[in-house]
MMTF fields as JSON, N, C-alpha, C and O atoms, coordinates in Angstrom:
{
  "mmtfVersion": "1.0.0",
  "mmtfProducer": "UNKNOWN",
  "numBonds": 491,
  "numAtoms": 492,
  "numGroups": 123,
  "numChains": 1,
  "numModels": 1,
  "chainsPerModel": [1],
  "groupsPerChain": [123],
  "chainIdList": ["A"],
  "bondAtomList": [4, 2, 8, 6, 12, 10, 16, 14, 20, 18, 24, 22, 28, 26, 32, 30, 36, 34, 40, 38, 44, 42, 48, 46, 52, 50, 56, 54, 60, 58, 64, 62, 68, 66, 72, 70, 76, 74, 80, 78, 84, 82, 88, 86, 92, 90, 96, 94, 100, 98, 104, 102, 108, 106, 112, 110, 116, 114, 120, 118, 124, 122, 128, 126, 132, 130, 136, 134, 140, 138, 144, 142, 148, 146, 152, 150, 156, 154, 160, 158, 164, 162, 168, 166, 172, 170, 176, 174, 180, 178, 184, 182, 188, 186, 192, 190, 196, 194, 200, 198, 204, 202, 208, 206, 212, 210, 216, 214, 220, 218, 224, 222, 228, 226, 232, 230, 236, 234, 240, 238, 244, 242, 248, 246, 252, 250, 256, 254, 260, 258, 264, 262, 268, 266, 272, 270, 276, 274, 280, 278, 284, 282, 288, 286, 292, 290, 296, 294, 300, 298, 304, 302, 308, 306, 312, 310, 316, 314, 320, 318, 324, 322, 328, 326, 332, 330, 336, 334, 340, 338, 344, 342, 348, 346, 352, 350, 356, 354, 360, 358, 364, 362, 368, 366, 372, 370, 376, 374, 380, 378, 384, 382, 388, 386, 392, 390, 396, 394, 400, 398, 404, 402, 408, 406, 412, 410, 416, 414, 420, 418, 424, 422, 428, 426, 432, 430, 436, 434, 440, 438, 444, 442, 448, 446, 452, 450, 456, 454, 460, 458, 464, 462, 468, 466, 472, 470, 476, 474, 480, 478, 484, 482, 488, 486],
  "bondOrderList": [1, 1, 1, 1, 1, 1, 1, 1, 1, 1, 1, 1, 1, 1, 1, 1, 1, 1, 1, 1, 1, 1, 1, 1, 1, 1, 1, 1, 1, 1, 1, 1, 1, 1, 1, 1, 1, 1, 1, 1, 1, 1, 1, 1, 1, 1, 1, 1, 1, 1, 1, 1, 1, 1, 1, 1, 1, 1, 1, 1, 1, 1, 1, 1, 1, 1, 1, 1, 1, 1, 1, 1, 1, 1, 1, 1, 1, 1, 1, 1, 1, 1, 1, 1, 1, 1, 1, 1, 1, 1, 1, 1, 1, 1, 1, 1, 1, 1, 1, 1, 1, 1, 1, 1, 1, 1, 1, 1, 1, 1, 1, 1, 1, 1, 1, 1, 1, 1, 1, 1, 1, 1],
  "groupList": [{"groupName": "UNK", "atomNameList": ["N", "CA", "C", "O"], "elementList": ["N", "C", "C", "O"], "formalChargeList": [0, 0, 0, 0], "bondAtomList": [1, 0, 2, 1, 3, 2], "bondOrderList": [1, 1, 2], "singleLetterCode": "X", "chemCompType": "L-PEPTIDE LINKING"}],
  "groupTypeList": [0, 0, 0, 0, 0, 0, 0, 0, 0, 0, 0, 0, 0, 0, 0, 0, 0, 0, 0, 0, 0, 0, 0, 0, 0, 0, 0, 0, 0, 0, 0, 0, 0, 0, 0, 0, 0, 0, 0, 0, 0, 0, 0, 0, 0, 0, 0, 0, 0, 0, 0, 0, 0, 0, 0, 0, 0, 0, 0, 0, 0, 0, 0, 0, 0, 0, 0, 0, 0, 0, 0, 0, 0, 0, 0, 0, 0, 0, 0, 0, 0, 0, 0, 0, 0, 0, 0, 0, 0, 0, 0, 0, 0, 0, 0, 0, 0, 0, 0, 0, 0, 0, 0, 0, 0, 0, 0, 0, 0, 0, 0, 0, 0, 0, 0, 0, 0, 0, 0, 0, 0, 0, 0],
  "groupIdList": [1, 2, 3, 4, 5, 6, 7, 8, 9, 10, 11, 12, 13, 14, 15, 16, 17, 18, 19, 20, 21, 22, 23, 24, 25, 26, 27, 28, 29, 30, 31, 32, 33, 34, 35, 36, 37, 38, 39, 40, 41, 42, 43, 44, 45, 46, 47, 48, 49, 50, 51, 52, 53, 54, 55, 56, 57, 58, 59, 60, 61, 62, 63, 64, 65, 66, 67, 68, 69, 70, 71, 72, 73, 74, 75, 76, 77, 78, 79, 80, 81, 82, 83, 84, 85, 86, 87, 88, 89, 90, 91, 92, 93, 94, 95, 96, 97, 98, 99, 100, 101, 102, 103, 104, 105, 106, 107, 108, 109, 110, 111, 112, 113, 114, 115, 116, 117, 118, 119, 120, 121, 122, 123],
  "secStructList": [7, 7, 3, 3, 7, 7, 3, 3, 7, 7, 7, 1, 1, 1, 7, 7, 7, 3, 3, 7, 7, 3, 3, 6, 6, 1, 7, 3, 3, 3, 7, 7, 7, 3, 3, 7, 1, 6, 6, 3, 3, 3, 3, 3, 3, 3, 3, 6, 6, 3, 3, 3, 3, 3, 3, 3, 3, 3, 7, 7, 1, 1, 7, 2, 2, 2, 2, 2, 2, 2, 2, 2, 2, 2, 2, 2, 2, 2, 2, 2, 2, 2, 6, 6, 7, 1, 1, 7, 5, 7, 7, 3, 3, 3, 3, 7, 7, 7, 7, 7, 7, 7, 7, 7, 1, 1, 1, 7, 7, 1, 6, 6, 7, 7, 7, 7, 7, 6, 6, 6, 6, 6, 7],
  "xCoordList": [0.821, 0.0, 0.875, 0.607, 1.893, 2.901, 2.649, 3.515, 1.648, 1.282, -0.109, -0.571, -0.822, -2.309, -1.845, -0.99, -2.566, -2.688, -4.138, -5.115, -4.014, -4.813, -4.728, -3.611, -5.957, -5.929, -6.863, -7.972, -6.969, -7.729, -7.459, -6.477, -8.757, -8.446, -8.59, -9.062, -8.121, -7.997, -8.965, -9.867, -8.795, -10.22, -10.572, -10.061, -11.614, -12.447, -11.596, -11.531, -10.573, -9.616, -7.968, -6.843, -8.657, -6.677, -5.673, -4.506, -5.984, -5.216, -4.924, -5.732, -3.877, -4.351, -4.056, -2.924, -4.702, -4.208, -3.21, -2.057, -3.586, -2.585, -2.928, -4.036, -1.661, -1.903, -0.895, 0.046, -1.393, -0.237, -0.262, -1.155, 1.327, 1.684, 1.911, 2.977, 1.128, 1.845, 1.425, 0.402, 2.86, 3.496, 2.696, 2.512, 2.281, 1.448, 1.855, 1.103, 3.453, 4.348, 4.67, 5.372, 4.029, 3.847, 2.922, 2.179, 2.494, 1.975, 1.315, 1.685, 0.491, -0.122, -1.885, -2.356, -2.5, -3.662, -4.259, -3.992, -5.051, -5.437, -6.757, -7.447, -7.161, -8.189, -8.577, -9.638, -8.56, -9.221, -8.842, -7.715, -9.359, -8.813, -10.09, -11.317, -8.817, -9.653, -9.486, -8.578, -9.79, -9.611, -10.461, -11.67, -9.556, -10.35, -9.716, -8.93, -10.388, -9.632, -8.203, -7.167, -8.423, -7.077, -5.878, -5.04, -5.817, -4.469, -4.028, -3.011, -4.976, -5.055, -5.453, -6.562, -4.667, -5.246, -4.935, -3.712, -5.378, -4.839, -5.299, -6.297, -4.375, -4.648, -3.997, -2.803, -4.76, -4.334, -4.725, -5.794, -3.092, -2.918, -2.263, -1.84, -1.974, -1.122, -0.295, -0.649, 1.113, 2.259, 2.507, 2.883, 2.385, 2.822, 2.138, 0.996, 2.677, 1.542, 1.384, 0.489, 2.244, 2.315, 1.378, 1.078, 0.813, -0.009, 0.132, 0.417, -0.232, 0.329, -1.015, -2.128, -0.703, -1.605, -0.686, 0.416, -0.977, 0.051, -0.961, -2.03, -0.148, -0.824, -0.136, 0.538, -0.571, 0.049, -0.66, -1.79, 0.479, -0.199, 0.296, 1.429, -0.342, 0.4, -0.318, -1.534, 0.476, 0.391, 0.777, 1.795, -0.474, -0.133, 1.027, 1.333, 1.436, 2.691, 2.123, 2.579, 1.169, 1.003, -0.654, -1.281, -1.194, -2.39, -2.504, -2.702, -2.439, -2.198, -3.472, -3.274, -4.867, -6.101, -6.133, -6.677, -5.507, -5.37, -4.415, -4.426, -3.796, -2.221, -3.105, -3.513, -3.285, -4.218, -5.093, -5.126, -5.95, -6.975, -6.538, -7.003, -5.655, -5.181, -4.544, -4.855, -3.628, -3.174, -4.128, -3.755, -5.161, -6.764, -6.895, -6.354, -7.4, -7.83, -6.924, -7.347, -5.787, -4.532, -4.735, -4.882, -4.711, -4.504, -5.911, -5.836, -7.135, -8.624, -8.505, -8.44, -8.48, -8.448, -7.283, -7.477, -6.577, -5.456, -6.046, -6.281, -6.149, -6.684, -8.122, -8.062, -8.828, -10.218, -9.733, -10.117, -8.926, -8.408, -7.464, -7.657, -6.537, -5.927, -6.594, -6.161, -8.114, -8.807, -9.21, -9.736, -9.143, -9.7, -8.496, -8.586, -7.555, -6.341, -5.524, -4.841, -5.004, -4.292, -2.695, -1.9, -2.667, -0.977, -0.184, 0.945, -1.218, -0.883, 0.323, 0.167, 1.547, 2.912, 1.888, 1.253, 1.977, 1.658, 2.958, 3.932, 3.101, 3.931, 3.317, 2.797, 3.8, 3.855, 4.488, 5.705, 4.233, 4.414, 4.201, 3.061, 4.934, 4.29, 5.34, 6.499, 4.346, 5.258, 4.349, 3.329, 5.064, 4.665, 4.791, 4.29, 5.859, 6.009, 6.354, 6.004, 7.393, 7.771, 9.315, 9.951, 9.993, 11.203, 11.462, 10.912, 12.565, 13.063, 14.054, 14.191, 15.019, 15.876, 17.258, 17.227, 18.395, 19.623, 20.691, 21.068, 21.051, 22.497, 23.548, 23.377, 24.748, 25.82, 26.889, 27.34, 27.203, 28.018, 29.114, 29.286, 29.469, 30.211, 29.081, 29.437, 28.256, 27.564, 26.42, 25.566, 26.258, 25.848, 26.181, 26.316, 26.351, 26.895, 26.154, 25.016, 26.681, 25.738, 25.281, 25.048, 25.264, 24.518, 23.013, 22.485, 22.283, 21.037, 20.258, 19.438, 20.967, 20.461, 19.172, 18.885, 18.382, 17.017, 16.454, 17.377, 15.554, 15.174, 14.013, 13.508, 13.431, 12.442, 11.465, 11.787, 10.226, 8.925, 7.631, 8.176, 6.167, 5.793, 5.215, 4.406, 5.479, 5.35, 6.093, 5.617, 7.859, 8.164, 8.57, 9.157, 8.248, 7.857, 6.939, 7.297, 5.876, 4.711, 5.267, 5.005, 6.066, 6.427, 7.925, 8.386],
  "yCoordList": [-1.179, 0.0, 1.256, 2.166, 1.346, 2.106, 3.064, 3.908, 2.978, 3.522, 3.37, 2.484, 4.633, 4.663, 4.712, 5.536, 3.321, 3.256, 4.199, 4.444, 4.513, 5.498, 4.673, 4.385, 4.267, 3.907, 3.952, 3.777, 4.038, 3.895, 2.26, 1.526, 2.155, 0.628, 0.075, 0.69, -1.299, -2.345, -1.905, -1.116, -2.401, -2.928, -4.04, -4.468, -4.463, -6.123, -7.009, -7.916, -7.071, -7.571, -7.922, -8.258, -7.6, -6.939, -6.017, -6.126, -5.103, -4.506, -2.909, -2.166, -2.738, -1.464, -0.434, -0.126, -0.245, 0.467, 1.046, 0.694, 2.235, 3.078, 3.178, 3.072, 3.435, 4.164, 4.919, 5.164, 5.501, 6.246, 6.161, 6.528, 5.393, 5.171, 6.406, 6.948, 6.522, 7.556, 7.303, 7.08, 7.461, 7.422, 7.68, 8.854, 6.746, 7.152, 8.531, 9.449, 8.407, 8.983, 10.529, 11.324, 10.923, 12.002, 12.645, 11.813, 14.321, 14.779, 15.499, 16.625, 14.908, 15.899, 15.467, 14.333, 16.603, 16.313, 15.963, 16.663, 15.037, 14.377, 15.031, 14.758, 16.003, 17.218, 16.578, 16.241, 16.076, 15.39, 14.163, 13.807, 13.4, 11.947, 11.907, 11.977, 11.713, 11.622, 10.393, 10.699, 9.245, 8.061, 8.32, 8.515, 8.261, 8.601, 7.597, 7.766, 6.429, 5.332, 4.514, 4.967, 3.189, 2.631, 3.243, 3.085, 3.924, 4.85, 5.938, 6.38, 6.785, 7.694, 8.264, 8.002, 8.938, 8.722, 10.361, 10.476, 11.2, 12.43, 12.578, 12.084, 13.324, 13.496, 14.874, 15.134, 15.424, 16.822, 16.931, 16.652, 17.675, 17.23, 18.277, 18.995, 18.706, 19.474, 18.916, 18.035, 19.49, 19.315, 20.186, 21.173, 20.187, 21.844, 22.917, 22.833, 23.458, 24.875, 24.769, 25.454, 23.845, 23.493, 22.653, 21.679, 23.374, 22.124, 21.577, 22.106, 20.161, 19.634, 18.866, 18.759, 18.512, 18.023, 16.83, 17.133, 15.629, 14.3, 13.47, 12.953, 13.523, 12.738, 11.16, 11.104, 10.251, 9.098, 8.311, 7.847, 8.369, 8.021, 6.73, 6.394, 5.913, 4.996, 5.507, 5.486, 5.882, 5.805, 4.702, 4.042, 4.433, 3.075, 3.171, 4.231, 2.386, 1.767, 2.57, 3.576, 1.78, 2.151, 2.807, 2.181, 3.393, 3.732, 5.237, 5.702, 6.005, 7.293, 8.28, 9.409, 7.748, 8.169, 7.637, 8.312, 6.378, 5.936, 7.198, 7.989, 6.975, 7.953, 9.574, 9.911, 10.279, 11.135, 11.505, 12.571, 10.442, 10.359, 10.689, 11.696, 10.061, 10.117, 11.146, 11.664, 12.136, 13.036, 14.202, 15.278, 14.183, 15.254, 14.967, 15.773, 14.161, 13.958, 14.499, 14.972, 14.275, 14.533, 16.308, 17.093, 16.608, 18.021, 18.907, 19.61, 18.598, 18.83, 18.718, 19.792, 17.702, 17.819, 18.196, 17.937, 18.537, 19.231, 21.011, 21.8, 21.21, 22.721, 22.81, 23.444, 22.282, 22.066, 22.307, 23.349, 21.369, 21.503, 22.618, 23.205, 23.214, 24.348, 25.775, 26.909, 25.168, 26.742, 26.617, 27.639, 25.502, 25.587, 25.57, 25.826, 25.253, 25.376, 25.902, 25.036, 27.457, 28.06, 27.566, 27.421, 27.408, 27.655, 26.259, 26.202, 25.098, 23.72, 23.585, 23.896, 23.061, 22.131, 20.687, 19.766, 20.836, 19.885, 18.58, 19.131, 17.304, 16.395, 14.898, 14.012, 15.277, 14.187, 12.768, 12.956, 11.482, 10.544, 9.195, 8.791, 8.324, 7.215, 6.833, 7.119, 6.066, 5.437, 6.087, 5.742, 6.827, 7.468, 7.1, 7.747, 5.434, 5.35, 5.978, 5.817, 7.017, 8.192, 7.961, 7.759, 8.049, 8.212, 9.88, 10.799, 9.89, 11.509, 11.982, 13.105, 10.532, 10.877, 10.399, 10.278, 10.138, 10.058, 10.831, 10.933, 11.271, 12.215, 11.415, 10.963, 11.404, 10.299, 11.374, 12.386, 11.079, 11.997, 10.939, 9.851, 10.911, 10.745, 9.142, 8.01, 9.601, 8.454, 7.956, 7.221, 8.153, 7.57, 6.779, 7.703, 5.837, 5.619, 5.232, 4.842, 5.249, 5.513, 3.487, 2.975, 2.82, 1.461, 1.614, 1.89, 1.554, 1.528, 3.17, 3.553, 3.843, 4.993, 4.714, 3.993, 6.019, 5.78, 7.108, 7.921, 7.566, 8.27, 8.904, 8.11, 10.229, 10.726, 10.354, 10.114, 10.288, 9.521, 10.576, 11.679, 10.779, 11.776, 11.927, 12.85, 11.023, 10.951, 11.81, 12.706, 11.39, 12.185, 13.312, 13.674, 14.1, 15.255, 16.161, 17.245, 15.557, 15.97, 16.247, 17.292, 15.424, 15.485, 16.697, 16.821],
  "zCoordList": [0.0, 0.0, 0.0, 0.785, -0.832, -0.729, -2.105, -2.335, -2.905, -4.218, -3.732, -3.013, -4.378, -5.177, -6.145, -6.468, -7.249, -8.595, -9.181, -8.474, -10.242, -10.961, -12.357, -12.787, -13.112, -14.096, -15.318, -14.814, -16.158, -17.859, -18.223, -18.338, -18.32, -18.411, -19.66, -20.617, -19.695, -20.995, -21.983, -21.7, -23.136, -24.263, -23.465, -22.43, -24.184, -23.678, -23.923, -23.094, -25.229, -25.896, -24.974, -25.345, -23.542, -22.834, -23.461, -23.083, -24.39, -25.02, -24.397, -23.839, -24.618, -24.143, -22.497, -22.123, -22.116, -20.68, -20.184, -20.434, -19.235, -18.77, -17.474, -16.948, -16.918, -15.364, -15.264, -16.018, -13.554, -13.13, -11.695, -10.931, -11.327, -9.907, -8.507, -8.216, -8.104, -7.041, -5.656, -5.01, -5.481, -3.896, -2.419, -2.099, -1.635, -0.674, 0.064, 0.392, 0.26, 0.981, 0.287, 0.911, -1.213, -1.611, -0.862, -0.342, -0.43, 0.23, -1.073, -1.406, -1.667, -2.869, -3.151, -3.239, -3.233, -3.783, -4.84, -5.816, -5.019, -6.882, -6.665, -5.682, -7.691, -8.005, -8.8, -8.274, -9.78, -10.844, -11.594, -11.249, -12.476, -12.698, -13.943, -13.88, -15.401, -16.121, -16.877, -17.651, -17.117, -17.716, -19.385, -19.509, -20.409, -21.473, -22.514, -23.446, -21.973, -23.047, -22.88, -22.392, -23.415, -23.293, -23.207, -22.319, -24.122, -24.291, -24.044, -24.578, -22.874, -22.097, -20.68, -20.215, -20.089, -18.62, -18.149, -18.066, -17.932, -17.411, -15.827, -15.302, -15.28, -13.734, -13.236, -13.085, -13.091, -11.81, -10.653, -10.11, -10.038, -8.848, -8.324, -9.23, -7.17, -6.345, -5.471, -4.688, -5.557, -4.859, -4.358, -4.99, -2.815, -1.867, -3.014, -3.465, -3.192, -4.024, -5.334, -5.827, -6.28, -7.998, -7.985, -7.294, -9.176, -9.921, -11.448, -12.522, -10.99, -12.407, -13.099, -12.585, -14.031, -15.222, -15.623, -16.08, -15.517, -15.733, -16.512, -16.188, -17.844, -18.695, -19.627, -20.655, -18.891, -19.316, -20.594, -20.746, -21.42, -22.637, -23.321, -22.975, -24.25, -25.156, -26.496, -26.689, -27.219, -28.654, -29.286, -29.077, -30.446, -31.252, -32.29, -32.836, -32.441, -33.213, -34.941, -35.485, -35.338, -37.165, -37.239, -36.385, -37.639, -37.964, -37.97, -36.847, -38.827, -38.602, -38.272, -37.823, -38.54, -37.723, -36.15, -35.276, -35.879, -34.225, -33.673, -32.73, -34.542, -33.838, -33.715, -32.604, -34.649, -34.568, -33.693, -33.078, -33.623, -32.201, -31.172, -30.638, -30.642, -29.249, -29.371, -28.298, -30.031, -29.906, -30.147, -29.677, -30.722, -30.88, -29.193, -28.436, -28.809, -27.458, -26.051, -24.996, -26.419, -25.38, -25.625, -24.688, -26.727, -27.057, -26.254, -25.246, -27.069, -26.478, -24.788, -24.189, -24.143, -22.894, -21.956, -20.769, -22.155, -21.571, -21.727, -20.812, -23.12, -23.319, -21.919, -20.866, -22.228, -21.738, -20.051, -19.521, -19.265, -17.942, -17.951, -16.887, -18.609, -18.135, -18.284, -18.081, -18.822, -18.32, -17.11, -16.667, -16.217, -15.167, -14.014, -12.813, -14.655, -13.853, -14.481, -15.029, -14.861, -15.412, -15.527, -16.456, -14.246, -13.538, -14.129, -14.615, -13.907, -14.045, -15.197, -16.378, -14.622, -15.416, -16.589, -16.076, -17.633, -18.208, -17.792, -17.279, -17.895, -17.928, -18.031, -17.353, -19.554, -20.262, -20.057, -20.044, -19.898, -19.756, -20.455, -20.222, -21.264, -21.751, -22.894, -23.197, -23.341, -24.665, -26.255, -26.85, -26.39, -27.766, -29.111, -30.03, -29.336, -30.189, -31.313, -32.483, -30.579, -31.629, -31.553, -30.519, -33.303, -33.724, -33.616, -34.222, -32.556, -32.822, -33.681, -34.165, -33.858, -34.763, -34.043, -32.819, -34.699, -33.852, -34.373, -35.541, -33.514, -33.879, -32.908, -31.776, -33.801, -33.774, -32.784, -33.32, -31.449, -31.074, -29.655, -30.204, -28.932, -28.16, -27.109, -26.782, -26.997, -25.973, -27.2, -26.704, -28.412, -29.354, -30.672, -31.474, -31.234, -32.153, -33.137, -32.876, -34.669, -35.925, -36.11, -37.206, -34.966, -35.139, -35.371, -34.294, -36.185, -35.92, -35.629, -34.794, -36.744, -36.072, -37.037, -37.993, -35.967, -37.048, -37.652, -37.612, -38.089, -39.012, -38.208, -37.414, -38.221, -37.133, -38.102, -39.266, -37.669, -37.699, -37.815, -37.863, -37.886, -37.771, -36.634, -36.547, -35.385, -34.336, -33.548, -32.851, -33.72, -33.554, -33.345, -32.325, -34.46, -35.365, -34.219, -33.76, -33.933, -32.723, -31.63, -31.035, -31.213, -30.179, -29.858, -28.723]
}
């Protein structure tokens, strides 16, 4: 009991789902909790006087209307909550399935570099 889990749950299929772990031992308030589908979960919250907007996401791998969706939705409800919470830190979280690109430098090497994506691009 060392976490409240927070979650958006499966398809019928098990596919799918997000959460977000937080710390009993954090001293912060959860103001809102929005579960909007497998692949999305947003939550605002206060820490001592900041407030944040934590949005845990999975973006799908190939489908560029799926991919779309969830990023219309992430976009729409984030706007939608920071009129009601001005101040709120957005922070982003998840697996985006986005190529950013690789640049070959000292702690990187040109094995496998890859090519940015239009995922990445978004991001």
């Amino acid at each position: 009991q060392n976490y409240r889990v927070l979650s958006s749950a499966a398809t019928s299929a098990g596919t799918g789902g997000v959460m977000l772990w937080v710390a009993t031992a954090l001293a912060c308030n959860i103001m809102e909790v929005h579960p909007l589908g497998p692949r999305l979960l947003l939550v605002v919250m206060t820490i001592e006087s900041l407030q944040f907007i934590f949005a845990s996401v999975h973006a799908p791998i190939n489908g560029d209307d799926q991919v779309w969706a969830v990023f219309d939705v992430l976009s729409e409800t984030v706007y939608s909550i920071r009129g009601r919470f001005p101040e709120a830190a957005v922070v982003l979280l998840g697996d985006f399935n986005a190529r950013v690109g690789s640049v070959i430098g000292k702690g990187i090497g040109p094995n496998q570099a890859e090519c940015e994506n239009e995922k990445g691009s978004i991001l």
